[in-house]
C-alpha angles and dihedrals in degrees: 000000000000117000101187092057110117086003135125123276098283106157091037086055093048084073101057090033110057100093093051085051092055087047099054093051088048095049084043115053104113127177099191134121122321126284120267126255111246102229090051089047115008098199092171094075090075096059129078123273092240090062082041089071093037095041150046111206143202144195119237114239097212109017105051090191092056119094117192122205149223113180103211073205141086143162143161121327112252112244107211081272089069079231121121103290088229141124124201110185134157129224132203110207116222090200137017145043089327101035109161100358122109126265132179124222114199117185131185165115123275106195108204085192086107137251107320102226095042078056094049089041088052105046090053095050086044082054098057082048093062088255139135118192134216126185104255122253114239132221095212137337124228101192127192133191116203111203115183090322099316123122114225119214129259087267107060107238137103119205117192128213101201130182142172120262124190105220123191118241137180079244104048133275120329122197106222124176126244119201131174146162146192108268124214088278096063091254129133108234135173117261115226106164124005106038089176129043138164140172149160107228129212114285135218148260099027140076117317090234102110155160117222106192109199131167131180154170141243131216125228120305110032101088088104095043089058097045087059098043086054097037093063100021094250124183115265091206097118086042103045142003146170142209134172122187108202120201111215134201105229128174116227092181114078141152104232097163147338124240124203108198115202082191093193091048089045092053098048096054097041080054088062101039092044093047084060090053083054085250087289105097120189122222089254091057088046090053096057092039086068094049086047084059087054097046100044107012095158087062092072107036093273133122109190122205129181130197107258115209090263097059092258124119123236142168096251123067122234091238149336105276089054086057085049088054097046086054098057083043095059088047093055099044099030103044102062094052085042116031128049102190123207141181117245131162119259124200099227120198114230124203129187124233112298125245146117108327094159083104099051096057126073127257132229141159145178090243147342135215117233129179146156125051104310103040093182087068098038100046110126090233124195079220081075088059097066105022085110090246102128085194106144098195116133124247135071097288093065105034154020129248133169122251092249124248121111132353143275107043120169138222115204133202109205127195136203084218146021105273119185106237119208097175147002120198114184113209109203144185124310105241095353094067113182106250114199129009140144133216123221136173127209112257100218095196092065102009101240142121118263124191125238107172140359121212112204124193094345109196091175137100092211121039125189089211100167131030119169130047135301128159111213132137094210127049130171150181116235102198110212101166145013133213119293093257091052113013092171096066125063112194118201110183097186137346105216100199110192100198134119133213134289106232127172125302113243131201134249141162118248131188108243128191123223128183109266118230091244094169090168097055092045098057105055122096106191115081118252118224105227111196106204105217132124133174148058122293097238119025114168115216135188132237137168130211106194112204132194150182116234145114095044124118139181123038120138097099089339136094106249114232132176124292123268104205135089098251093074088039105262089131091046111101131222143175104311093156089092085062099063136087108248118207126159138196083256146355129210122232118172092190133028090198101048094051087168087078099040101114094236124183092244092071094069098062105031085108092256116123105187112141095199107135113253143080089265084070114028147021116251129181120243116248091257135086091042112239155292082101125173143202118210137199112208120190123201085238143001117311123185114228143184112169143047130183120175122204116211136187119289100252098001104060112159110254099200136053154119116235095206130167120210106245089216078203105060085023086229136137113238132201117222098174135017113205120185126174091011110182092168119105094206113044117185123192121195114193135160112281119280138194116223152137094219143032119185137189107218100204103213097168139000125212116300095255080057117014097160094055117076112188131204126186109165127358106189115191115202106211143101125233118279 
């Protein structure tokens, strides 16, 4: 298995990123209560799927804004150079068994800490969580060493028992060693790579941040296998693994609020609330019923408060997760003593999938225009308004109009059957737009038009006239007005209906709630503290850190440094932009004496891609110079780079600007995208790949409540030095 194959540039990255690595320990070291068992706080939830698989995760007991981890990845410790700390030497030895055959010594540090850049991925996203991280504390360490296949004891060492063997050969006899030992299971095995190891395991009781020193021997033969292992950075895996499996304290049993209950108030309300419901809630209802409980909780005879960091109790959660959590706990005290459920059948409506149904209905209209020699060709039919052509040319092969006289006329759609109509949109004339119309459906129960939209001076060719839903059989135009130029004709080119079938309702059962009948608790006037807890004290728990050799080349009288091929991800890219010196035309401050809210440059690539309004979070120009304005990222050297995604400012994204890259040969700006009218928060740009020093946004327009403003809040360049 090699984990690194297809991946991003992780070893490269260890390079740039090993400062950043010492600083988040240090930050990080916390001494406070014990992780969270899982199944009491799933604070993984709340991570992406890609640190699920990289991480195990727990909630803090005490700090809820506190996150301990457990990397399901490990690789080879760092030396002061951020290269492997790792040696690959041969011997030759002068007496022995082996006298005067080669064998390779390999020496090194495994760091179960975890893989630098997934630390440095995760401690940003836990960041825009409201999180900070700390590796987890551990309870004890089982290690094991997998050599070739061979599993090495608890306590790290292979010894070897090794003797000579004559061999017949077509040659002659050949004297050959034989060496074996006594693997973790208490079972004599044959040796076929490694005929000395030994190693210091993880110990317990601390953090699981750890070095595992380990050095070994080879036996004869492998001298040529290694070279080539360490000439193009190849993976170790069927050579040597490692696998610790870590046992954790964790607590099952935490405050995470206090409830005080006035039961007759409660009651009175829910009895308001349920009756609504016809006395027959549905889980959904249920459900905000209890957010209801959290948002106003005095409303309905509650006071609701959560265990702050420091032990107190307050009326605000610590964070959102402990709201989450509130919530599931109420459910679980308070719905038994308020809510009896019961299965009834529900009559369910079914639709089929929406799309155009306009030609599958019949048209009809109160007249129709014809004209020319063939009148029969040239006849403006209502068949044209529903033929599924959108062509809005004028003349009587692509529309309907009435026959003149006098308004309003009207075109039908009739259908075999009841459809459900989400939209209508009315394609009319180039140059002769219909001006004013209505639509209406026929009300089967009483037979009349009702009416479901009014256009009024339409200049457009398409008109979204209906958006919503509506079930008919039967929908018409009723043409109330031309264009200026003709106001007696009302020409209609096409009517697009979105809508799906009505099919048969079908039945299902469905859990309903009711009010109980909780005369006890109604009737009792003093409040009742309610404490929200649940769990055991201790509870152990299991994790593994798998560690591996690869993408490391050289040894053998040379220090031993990381891979440079694609195989182990030096030509993957990742976020540089991080790397680079931001500047900009302009920057606003509201402020000069309140420099934390100035919108520097700095703040959109600082690898933080919250879209919250604000200069804590984004770069803005100044109003002057007018714009066009732009924000730059400069690198001490060429990057290659391929893809671009910007990051604006929730409800006020600019709408306007170039994405270009500086050719150091032409000394030109180029533009690599054009946006215009952007509405998306998060804008992503993919491009063949270009060699530069400098990328820059050029902010043409911000959004219409603020054009002269252009916000970013995060650029991330997707790329890899050159």
């Amino acid at each position: 298995m090699n984990k690194y194959d297809n991946s991003r540039n992780t070893h490269f990255r260890l390079g740039i990123l090993g400062s950043a690595i010492a600083s988040i320990f240090c930050l990080n070291t916390y001494v406070f209560a014990d992780p969270i068992d899982p199944a009491v706080n799933n604070v993984t939830q709340f991570f992406s799927q890609e640190t699920q698989v990289n991480f195990d995760l727990y909630a803090d007991s005490e700090n809820p804004n506190l996150v301990w981890y457990s990397p399901r990845f490990g690789s080879i410790a760092l030396n002061r150079q951020l290269n492997p700390d790792f040696a690959v030497n041969v011997e030759y030895p002068s007496d022995g068994i082996f006298a005067g055959q080669a064998l390779i010594d390999i020496e090194g540090k495994l760091d179960t800490s975890g893989i630098a850049t997934e630390i440095i991925d995760l401690e940003q996203e836990a960041k825009l969580l409201g999180y900070d991280i700390a590796p987890i504390r551990i309870t004890a360490a089982d290690t094991t060493f997998l050599v070739a296949g061979f599993p090495v004891g608890s306590d790290g060492r292979i010894d070897a028992q090794c003797d000579s063997q004559v061999i017949d050969t077509p040659f002659g006899p050949v004297s050959v060693p034989f060496c074996q030992a006594t693997d973790k299971d208490g079972v004599v095995r044959p040796l076929d790579f490694l005929y000395s190891f030994t190693s210091t395991p993880p110990v317990s009781g601390t953090s699981i941040s750890q070095n595992i020193p380990f050095e070994g021997t080879t036996l004869p033969g492998w001298e040529f296998p290694i070279r080539d292992l360490m000439s193009f950075g190849q993976s170790w895996d069927q050579l040597f693994q490692v696998v610790t499996n870590w046992t954790i304290k964790t607590i099952s049993e935490v405050d995470v609020a206090r409830v005080s209950v006035t039961w007759p108030i409660l009651f009175r309300e829910l009895s308001t609330y349920v009756s609504n419901c016809r006395w027959s809630c549905t889980q959904n209802e249920i459900n905000f019923l209890y957010e209801e409980f959290l948002n106003t909780p005095s409303d309905w005879g509650l006071v609701i408060n959560y265990r702050q960091v420091d032990g107190s109790y307050g009326p605000i959660p610590a964070s959102q997760n402990q709201r989450l959590q509130t919530k599931n706990k109420l459910v679980d005290v308070l719905g038994p003593e308020l809510f009896v459920a019961f299965v009834d059948d529900v009559v369910i409506p079914t639709f089929g999938e929406l799309r155009n149904i306009g030609p599958l209905a019949k048209a009809s209209a109160s007249s129709t225009f014809c004209s020319g020699p063939n009148p029969s060709a040239h006849c403006y039919s209502p068949r044209r308004a529903n033929d599924g052509n959108t062509d809005t040319s004028l003349g009587g092969f692509s529309s309907w109009t009435n026959a003149g006289g006098p308004l309003p006329q009207f075109l039908e759609l009739n259908w075999p059957e009841d459809y459900d109509i989400h939209k209508i949109d009315v394609y009319t004339s180039e140059g002769f737009p219909i001006s004013d119309f209505d639509l209406e459906i026929l009300n089967k129960e009483n037979g009349r038009w009702e009416n479901i939209a009014t256009v009024n001076n339409n200049t457009l060719l398409k008109i979204t006239a209906f958006s919503g839903r509506a079930i008919t059989n039967r929908l018409r135009v009723r043409a109330r007005r031309g264009p200026d130029r003709q106001t007696i004709y009302t020409r209609i080119n096409e009517i697009v209906v979105t809508g799906r079938e009505v099919l048969p309702n079908i039945s299902e059962q469905q859990t309903f709630f009711t009010l109980r009948s909780n005369i006890e608790k109604i009737l009792r006037q003093s409040p009742e503290i309610i404490q929200l807890s649940s769990g055991d004290p201790n509870t152990l728990r299991t994790s593994s850190t798998l560690m591996y050799l690869q993408c490391m080349t050289g040894g053998f009288g040379t220090p031993v440094t990381w891979a440079e091929n694609p195989r182990c991800g030096y030509n993957a890219t990742t976020n540089i932009a991080t790397l680079a010196t931001a500047s900009a035309t302009s920057s606003y401050c509201p402020s000069p004496s309140a420099t934390e809210h100035c919108y520097f440059p700095s703040r959109a690539n600082d690898g933080i891609t919250d879209t919250r309004l604000g200069g804590q979070s984004s770069w803005s120009n100044d109003r002057t110079p007018t714009l066009p304005q732009w924000w730059q990222l400069q690198w001490p050297s060429r990057v290659r780079a391929n893809s671009i995604t910007v990051y604006t400012s929730e409800n006020y994204e600019i709408q306007d600007f170039d994405i270009q890259y500086f050719d150091d040969i032409t000394q030109a700006w180029i533009t690599l995208k054009e946006v215009r009218g952007n509405q998306d928060i998060v804008v992503k740009t993919d491009f063949p790949e270009v060699i530069t020093s400098r990328i820059r946004i050029m902010g043409l327009k911000g959004p219409n409540r603020q054009t002269f403003h252009v916000r970013l809040n995060e650029v991330v360049v997707e790329g890899r030095p050159e």
